[in-house]
Backbone as CSV, one residue per row, in Angstrom:
resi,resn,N_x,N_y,N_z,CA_x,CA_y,CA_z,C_x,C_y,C_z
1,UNK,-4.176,-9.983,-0.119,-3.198,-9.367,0.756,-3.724,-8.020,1.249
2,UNK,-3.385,-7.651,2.250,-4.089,-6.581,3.155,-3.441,-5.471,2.886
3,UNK,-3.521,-4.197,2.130,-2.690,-2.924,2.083,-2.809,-2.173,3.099
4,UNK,-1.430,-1.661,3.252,-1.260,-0.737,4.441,-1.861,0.561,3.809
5,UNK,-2.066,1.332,5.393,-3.241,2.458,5.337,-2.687,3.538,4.087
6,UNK,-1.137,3.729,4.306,-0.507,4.774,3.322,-1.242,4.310,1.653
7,UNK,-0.846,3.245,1.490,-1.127,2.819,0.447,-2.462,2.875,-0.535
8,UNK,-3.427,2.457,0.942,-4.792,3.125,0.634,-5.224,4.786,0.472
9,UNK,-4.740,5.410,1.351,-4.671,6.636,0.889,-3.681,7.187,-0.241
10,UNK,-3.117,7.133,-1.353,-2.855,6.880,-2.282,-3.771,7.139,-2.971
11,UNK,-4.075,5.761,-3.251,-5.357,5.092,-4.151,-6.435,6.802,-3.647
12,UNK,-6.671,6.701,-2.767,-7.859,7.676,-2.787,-7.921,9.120,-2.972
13,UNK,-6.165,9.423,-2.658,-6.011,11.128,-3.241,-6.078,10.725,-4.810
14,UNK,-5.091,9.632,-5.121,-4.957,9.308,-6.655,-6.393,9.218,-7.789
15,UNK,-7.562,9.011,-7.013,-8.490,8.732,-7.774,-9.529,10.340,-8.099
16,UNK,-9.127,10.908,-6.649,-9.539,12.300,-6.357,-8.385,13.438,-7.300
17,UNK,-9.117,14.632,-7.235,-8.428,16.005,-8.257,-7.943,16.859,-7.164
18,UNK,-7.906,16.720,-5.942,-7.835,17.835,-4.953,-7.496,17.273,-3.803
19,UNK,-6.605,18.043,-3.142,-5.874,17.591,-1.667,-7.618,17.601,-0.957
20,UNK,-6.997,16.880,0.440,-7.999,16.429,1.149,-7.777,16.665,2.695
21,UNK,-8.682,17.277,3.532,-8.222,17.781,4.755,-7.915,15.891,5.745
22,UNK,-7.134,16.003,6.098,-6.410,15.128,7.085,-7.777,14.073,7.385
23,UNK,-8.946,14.518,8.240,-9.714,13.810,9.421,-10.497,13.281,8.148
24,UNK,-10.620,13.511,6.618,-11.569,12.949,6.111,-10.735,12.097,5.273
25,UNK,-9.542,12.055,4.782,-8.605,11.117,4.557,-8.840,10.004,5.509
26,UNK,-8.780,10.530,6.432,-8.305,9.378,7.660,-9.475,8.366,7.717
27,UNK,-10.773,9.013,7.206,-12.130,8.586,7.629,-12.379,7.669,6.251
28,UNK,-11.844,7.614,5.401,-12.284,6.847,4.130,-11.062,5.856,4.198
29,UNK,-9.752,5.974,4.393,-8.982,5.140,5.049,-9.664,4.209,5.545
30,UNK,-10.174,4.395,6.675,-10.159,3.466,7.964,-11.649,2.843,7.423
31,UNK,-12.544,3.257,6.493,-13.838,2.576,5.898,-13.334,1.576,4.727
32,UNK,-12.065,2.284,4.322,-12.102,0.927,3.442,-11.406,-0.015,3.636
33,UNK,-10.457,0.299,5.037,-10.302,-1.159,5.999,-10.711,-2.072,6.541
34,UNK,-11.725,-1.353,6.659,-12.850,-1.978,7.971,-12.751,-1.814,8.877
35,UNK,-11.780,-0.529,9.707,-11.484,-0.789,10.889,-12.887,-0.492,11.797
36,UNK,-12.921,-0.755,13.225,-13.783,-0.780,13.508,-13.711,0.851,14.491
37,UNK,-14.958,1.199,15.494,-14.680,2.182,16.142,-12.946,2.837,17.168
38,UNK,-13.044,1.275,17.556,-11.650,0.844,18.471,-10.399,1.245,17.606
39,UNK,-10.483,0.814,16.280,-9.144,0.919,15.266,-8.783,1.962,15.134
40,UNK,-10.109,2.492,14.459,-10.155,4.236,14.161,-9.730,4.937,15.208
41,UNK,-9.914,4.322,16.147,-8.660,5.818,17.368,-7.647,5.102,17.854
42,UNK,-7.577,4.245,17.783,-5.817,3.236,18.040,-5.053,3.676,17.108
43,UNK,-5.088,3.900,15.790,-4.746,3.856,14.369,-3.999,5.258,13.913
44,UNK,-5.031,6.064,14.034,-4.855,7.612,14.092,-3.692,7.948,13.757
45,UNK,-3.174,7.927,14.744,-1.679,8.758,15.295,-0.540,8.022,14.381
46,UNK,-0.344,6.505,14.119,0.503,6.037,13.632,0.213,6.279,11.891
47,UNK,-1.363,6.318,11.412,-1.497,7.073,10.415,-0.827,8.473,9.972
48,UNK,-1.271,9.477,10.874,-0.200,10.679,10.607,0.795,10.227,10.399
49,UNK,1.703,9.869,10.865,3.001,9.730,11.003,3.665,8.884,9.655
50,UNK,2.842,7.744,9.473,3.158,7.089,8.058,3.110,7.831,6.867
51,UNK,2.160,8.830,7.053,1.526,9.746,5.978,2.947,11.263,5.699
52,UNK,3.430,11.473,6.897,4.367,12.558,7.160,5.826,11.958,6.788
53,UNK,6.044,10.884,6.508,7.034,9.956,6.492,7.622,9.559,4.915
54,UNK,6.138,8.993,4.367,6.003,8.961,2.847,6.537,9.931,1.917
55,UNK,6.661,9.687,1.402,7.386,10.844,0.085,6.571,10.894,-0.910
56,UNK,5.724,10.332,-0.841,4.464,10.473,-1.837,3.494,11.356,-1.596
57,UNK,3.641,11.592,-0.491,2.224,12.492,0.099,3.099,14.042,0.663
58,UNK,2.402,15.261,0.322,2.549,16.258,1.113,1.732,16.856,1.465
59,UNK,2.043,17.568,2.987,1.157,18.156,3.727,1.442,19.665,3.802
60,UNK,-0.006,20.161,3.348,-0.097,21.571,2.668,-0.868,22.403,4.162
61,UNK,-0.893,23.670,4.071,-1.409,24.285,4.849,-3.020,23.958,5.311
62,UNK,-3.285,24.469,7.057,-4.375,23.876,7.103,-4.414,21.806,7.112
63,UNK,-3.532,21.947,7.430,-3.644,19.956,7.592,-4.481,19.160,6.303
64,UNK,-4.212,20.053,5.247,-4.744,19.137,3.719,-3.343,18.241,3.440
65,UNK,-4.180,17.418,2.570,-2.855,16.339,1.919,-3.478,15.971,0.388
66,UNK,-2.022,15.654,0.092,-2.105,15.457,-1.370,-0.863,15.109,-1.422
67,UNK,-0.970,14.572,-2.885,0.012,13.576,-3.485,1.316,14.619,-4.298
68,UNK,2.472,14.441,-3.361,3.657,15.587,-3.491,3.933,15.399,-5.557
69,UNK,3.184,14.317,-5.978,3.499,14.387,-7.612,3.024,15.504,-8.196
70,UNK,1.606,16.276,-7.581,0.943,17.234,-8.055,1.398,18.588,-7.712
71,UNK,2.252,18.788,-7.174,2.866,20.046,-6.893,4.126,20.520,-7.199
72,UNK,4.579,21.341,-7.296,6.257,21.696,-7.679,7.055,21.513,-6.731
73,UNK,8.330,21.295,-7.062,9.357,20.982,-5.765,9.048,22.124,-4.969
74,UNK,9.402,23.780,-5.657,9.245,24.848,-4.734,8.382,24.847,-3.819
75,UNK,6.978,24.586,-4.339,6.256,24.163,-3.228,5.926,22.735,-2.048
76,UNK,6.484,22.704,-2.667,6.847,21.169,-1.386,8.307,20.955,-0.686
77,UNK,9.148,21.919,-0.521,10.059,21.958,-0.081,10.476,23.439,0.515
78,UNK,10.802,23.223,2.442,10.893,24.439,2.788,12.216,25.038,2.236
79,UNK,12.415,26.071,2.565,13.710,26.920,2.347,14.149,26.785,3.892
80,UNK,15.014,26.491,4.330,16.038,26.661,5.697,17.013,27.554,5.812
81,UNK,16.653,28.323,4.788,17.665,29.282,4.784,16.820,30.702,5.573
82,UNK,15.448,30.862,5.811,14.414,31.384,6.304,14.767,31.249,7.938
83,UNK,15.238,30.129,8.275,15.015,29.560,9.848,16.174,30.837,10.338
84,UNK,15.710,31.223,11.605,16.210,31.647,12.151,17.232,31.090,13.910
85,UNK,18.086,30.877,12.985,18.978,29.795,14.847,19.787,30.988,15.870
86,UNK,19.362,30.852,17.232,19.567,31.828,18.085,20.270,31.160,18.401
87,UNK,21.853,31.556,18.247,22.822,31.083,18.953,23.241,31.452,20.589
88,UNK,23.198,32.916,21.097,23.208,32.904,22.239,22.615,32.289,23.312
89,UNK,20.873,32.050,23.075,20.909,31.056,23.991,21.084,29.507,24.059
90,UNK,21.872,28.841,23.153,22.359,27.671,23.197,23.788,27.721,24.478
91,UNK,24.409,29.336,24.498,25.639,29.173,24.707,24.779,29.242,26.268
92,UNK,23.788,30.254,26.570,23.500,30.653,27.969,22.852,28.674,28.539
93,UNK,22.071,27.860,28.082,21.897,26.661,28.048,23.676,26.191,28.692
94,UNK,24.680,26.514,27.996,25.472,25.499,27.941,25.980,26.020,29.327
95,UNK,26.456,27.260,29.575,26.514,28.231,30.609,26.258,26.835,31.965
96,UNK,24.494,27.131,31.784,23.796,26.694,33.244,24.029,25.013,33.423
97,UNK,24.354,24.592,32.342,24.756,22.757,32.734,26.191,23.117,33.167
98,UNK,27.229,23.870,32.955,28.386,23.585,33.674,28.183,24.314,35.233
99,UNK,27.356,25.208,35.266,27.369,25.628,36.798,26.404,24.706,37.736
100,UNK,25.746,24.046,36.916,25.328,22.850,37.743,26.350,22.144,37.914
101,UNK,27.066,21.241,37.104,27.957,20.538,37.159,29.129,21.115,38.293
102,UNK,29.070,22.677,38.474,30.215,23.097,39.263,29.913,22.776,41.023
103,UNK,27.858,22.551,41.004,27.439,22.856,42.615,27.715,21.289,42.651
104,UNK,27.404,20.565,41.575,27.579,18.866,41.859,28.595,18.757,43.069
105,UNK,29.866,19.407,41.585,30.881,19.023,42.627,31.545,19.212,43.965
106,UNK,31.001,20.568,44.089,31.135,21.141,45.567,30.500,20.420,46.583
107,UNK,28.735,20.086,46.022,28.294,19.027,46.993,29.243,17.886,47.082
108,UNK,29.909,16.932,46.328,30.033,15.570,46.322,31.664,16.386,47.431
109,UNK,32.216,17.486,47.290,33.037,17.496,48.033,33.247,17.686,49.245
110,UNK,31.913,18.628,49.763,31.510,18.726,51.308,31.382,17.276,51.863
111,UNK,30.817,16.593,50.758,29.890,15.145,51.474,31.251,14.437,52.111
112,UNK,32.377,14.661,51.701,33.654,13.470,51.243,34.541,14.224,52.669
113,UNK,34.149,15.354,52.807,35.056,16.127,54.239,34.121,15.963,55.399
């Protein structure tokens, strides 16, 4: 049976002592698939994404990865309490869709006289 790429990378942080920068993950991945030149850049992108998805894997500064078992929650989990949400310009956003909505209607009402 054929293992998916996550799975293989696993196996290869798991066998390794140390996170691993992204493009050389990706590169022992795709060798012990077999993929071919074509795969290896078709593949890529849906790799990240499986890899960012997983809960097994975290991605550390600098685009390294490693297996989120080897680290502490603190460090594998942001704080959101840090984020900063600018509420005024959501309201100035909301502002400019109703004064569009206001020329709509003026147009659709010239059109109708």
């Amino acid at each position: 049976m054929k293992q998916s790429m996550t799975d293989v990378a696993y196996q290869i942080l798991q066998s390794g002592k140390d996170a691993m920068p992204f493009i050389e993950l990706w590169t022992r991945v795709s060798k012990e698939l077999g993929f071919n030149e074509s795969q290896f850049d078709d593949n890529i992108a849906q790799f990240y994404t499986d890899l960012s998805i997983d809960g097994r894997f975290f991605n550390m500064p600098q685009n390294n990865w490693d297996l989120r078992s080897r680290h502490t929650f603190s460090e594998s989990v942001m704080d959101t309490d840090s984020i900063a949400i600018d509420e005024d310009s959501d309201d100035e956003d909301q502002d400019e869709t109703l004064d569009l909505d206001e020329e709509v209607k003026d147009e659709d009402q010239e059109d109708e006289d």
